[in-house]
C-alpha positions in Angstrom: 5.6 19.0 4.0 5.8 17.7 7.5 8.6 17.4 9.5 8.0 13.6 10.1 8.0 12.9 5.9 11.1 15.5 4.9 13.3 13.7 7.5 12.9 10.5 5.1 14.0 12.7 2.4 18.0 11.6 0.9 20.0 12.7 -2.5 20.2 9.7 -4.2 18.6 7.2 -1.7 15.1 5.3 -0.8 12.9 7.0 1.1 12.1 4.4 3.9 9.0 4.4 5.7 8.7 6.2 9.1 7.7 3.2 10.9 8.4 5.0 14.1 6.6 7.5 13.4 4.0 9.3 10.7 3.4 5.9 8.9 0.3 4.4 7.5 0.8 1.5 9.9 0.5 4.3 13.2 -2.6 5.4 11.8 -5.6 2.8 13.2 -3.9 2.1 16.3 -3.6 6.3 16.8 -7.5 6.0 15.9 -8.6 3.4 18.0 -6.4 3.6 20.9 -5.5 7.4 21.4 -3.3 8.6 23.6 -3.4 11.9 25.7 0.0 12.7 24.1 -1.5 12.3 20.3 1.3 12.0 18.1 2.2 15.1 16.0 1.4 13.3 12.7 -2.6 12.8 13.7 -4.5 16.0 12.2 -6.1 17.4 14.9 -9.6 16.9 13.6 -9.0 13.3 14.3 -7.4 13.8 17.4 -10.8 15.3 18.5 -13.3 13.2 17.2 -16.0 11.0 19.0 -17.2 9.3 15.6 -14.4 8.6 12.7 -15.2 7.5 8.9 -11.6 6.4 7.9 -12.0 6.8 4.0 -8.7 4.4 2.0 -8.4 6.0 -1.4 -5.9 3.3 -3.1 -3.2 4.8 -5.3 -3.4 8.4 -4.0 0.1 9.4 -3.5 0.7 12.9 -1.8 2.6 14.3 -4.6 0.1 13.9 -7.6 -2.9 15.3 -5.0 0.0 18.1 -3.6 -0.1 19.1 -7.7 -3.9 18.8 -8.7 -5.4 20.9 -5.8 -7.6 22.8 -7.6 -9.1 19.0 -8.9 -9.6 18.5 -5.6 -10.9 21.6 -3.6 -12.5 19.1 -0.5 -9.4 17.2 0.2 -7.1 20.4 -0.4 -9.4 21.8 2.4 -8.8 19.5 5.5 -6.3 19.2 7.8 -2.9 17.3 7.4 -0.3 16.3 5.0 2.1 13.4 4.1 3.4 10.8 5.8 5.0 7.3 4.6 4.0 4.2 3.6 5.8 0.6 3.9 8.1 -1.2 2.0 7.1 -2.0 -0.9 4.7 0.6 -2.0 2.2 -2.3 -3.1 -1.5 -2.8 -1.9 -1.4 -6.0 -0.1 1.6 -5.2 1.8 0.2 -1.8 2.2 -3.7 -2.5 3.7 -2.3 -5.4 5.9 0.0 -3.0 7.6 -2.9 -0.3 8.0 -5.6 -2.6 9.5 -3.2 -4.5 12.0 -1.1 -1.6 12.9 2.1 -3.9 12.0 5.2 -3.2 10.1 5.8 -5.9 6.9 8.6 -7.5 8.7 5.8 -8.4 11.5 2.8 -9.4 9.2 4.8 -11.2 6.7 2.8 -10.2 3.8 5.7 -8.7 1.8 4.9 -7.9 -1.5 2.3 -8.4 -4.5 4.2 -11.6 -5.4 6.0 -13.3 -2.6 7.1 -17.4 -1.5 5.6 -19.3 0.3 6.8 -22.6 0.8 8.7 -22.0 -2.5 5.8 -21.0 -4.7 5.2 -17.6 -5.8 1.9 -16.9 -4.0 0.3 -13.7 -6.1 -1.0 -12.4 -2.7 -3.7 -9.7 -4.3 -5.5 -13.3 -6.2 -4.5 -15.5 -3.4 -3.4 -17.5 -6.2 -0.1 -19.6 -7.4 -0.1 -20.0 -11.3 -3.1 -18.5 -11.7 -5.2 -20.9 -9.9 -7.1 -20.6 -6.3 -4.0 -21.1 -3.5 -6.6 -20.8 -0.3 -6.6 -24.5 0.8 -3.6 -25.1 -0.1 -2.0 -21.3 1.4 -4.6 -20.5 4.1 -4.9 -16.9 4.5 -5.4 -17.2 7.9 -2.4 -19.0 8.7 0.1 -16.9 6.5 -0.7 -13.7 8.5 -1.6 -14.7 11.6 -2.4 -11.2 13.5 -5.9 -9.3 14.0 -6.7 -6.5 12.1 -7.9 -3.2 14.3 -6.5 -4.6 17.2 -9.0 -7.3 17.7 -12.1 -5.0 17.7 -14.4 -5.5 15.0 -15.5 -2.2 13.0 -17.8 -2.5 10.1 -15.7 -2.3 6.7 -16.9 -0.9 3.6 -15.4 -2.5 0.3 -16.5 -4.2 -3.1 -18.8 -7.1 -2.7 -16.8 -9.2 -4.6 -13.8 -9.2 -2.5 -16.4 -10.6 0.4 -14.4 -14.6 0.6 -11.6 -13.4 -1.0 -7.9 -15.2 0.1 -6.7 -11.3 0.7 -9.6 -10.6 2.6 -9.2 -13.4 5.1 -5.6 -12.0 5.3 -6.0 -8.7 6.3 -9.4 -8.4 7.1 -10.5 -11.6 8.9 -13.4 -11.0 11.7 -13.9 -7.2 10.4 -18.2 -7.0 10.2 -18.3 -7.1 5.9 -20.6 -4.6 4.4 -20.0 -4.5 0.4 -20.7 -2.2 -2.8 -21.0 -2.6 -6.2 -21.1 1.3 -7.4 -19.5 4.2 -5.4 -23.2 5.5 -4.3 -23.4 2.7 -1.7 -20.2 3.6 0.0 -22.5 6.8 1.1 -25.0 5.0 1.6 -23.8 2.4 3.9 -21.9 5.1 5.7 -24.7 7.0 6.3 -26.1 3.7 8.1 -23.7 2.7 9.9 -23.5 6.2 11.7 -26.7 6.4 12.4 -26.0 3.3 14.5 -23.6 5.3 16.3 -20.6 3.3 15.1 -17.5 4.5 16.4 -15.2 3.4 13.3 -16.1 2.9 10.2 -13.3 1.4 7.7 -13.9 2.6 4.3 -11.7 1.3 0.9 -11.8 2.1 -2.6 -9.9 1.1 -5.4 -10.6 3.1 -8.1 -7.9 5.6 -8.9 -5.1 2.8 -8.7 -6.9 1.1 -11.3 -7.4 4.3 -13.6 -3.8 4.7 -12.7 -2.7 1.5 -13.7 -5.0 1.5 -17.1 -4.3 5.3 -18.1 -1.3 6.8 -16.2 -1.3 10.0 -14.5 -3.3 12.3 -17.1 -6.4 12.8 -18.1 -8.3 10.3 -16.7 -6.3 10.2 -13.3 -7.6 13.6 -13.4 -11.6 12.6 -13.6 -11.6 10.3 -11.6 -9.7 12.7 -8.5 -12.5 15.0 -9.0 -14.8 12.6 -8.3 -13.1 10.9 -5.8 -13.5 14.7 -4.6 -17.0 14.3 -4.7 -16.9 11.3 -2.6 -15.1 13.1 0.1 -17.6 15.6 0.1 -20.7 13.2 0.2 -19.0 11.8 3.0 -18.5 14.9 5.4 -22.0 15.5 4.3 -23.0 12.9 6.9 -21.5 13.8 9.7 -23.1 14.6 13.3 -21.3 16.9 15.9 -17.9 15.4 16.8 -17.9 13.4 13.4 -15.0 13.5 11.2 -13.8 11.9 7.8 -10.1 10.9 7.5 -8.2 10.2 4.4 -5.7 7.7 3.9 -3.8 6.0 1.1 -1.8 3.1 0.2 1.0 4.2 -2.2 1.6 6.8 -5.0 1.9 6.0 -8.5 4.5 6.8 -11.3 3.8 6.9 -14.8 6.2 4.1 -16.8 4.1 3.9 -19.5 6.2 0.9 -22.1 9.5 1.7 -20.1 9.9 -2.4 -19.1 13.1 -3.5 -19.0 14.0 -6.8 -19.5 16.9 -8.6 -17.7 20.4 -7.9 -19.3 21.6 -11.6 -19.8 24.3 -12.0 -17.8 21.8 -11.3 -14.6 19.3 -13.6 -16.4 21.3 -16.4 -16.2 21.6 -16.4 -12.7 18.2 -16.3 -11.9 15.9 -19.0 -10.5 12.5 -17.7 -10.3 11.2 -13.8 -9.7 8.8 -12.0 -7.3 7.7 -9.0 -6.2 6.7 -6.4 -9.2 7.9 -4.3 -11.8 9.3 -1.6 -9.7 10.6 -3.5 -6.8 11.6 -6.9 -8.6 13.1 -9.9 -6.3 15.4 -11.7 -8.3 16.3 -15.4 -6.7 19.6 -16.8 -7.5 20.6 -20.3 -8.4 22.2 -22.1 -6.1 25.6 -20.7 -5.3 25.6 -17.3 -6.9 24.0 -15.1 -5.1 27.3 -12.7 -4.8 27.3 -12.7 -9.1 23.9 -12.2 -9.1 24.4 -8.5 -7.0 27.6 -7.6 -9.2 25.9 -7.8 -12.2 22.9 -6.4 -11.3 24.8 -3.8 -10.0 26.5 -3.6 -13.3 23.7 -3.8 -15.8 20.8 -2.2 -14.1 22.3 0.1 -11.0 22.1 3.3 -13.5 18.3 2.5 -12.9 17.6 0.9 -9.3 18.9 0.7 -5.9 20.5 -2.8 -5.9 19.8 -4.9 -2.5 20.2 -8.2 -0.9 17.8 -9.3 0.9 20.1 -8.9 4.3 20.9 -5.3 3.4 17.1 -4.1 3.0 16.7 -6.0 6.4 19.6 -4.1 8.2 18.6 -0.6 6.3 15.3 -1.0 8.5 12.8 -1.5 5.4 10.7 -3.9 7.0 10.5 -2.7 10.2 12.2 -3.2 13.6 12.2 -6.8 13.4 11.5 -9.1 10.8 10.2 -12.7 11.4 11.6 -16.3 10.2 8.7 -16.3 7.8 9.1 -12.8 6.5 12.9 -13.2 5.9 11.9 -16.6 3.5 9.3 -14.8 1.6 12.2 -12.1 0.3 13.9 -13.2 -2.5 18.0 -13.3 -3.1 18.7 -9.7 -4.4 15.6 -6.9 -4.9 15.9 -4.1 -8.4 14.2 -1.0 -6.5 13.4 1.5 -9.7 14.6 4.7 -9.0 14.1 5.8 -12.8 10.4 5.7 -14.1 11.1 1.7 -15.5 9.4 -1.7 -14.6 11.5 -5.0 -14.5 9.7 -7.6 -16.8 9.0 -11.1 -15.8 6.8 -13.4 -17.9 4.9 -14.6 -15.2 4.2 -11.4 -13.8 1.2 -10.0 -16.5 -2.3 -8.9 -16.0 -5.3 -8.2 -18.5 -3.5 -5.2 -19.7 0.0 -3.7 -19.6 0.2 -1.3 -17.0 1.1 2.4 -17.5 1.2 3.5 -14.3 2.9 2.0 -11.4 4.2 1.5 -7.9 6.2 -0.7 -5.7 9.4 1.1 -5.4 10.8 3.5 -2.7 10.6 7.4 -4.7 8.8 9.8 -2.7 6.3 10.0 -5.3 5.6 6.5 -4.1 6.4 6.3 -0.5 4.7 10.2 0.5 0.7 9.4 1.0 -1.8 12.1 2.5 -2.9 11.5 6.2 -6.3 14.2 5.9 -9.2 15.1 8.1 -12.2 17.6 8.5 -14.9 17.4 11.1 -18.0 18.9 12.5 
């Protein structure tokens, strides 16, 4: 482990992210606007290269790669090792602090279900009770800044995220090239090099979702060999001073049916929910927010790190400063799972009940791998 990650490392504590230093929201503007002092962090294959596919594997955390090497004898190769993530551990908070180079308190995006204009905007769907929130939420407007500081790389993702509300979010202006099966991300690399692009912004989304589905076992395991394979395809391509980098978003945690519902007495001083299962926002009625952290404290401490909003901000979890608008998309009082549990909330369900997940601040969340190999 590097020295940048195990300085994060506390007894009993979050890890927070290192957003001075080896964080996933360093990496782009490392890539794109180097340095002749490259930070420490930056494998050195990346430091060197002329030509960079920047490959985002969603849901790889550093710890379940760091114990299935020998699935993954390509990315075990190259150059590297952990460094953070943001807070929360969550995709959408996650890729908008990659491609702008911005800490969460900064973008505003701060979490898979956050206000806006007191509605809980589901910020993955773009959508407030299940229904299309883009006119009404513009994408545009609720994160404001330019992804890879304002130049305007090709980016490789599925087809069908092409108009989405999230794209225009955190991907607005990038040049869109998408795919439907896996082959075509090799494929459309392979183009775009031969262009001579510089940068090319690669995401894929498949091991979060076999996390999410299945858990960490077996078919986690098939799908990191072939996300293996991938890797390999992709070095494949490369010309002299080429090189492939490896990024994630998060780790994952297997919960499997540990969801806990609210005790009660914390129920009945609750307005609404956001956030997720493993770092829940809890929003207090009017008047009790100081109840609302006692018996949070009370009933559920033994399994989260219990937070006001105000104490995350001063604890640094957003980043060196936090803006009006990301301060009123926080809720009252935050559950941060510490213990392999999800917080239930009725209005928080998908097509399936998740067995594995992520959001909170455990190192096998918070530790991703930063990798590269060139030619």
């Amino acid at each position: 482990m590097s020295n940048d990650a195990s300085a994060t490392l506390r007894d009993g504590e979050p890890i927070l992210p290192r957003y001075d230093g080896g964080c996933v929201s360093n990496v782009i503007p490392a890539l794109l606007d180097p340095s002749d002092d490259a930070p420490s962090w930056l494998p050195r294959p990346a430091v060197e290269a002329e030509q960079v596919v920047f490959l985002l594997v969603d849901g790889l955390g550093w710890e379940q790669l760091d114990s299935r090497r020998k699935l993954a004898p390509t990315l075990a190769s190259m150059a590297g090792g952990p460094i953070t993530t943001i807070a929360p551990t969550t995709t959408a908070t996650a890729l908008t602090s990659i491609t702008t180079g911005l800490a969460p308190g900064e973008h505003g995006v701060m979490g898979y279900r956050m206000v806006v204009d007191g509605r809980v905007l589901n910020t993955l769907r773009w959508a407030v009770d299940g229904k299309d929130a883009r006119q009404s939420i513009v994408p545009q407007k609720t994160q404001i800044h330019t992804p890879f500081l304002g130049q305007r790389p090709p980016v490789i993702t599925r087809a069908e995220f092409r108009t989405s509300g999230f794209t225009g979010a955190h991907l607005d202006s990038a040049r869109f090239y998408g795919f439907r099966v896996v082959s075509t991300i090799v494929t459309e690399t392979e183009m775009l090099l031969r262009r001579n692009e510089p940068f090319v912004y690669a995401y894929y989304d498949g091991l979060d979702k076999v996390s999410h589905e299945y858990g960490l076992g077996a078919h986690y395991d098939a799908e990191l060999v072939a996300i293996d394979r991938l890797v390999a395809d992709l070095l494949g391509l490369l010309r002299p001073g080429g090189c492939v980098v490896v990024i994630s978003d998060h780790g994952q945690v297997h919960v499997g049916d540990r969801v806990e519902k609210l005790h009660p007495d914390v129920a009945s001083l609750v307005s609404l929910q956001s956030g997720e299962g493993r770092f829940r926002w809890l929003h207090a009625r009017s008047g009790r927010l100081h109840d609302l952290a006692s018996a949070c404290e009370t009933h559920h401490g033994h399994l989260a790190w219990v937070r006001s909003r105000e104490q995350t901000i001063d604890e640094g979890w957003w980043g060196p400063s936090v803006t009006d608008d990301a301060r009123r998309r926080l809720g009252d009082v935050a559950l941060v799972a510490r213990e392999p549990v999800a917080f239930h909330d009725p209005a928080d369900s998908g097509p399936y009940e998740l067995v594995g997940r992520h959001g909170s601040l455990t190192s096998a969340e918070v530790l991703v791998p930063l990798l590269a190999a060139g030619v």
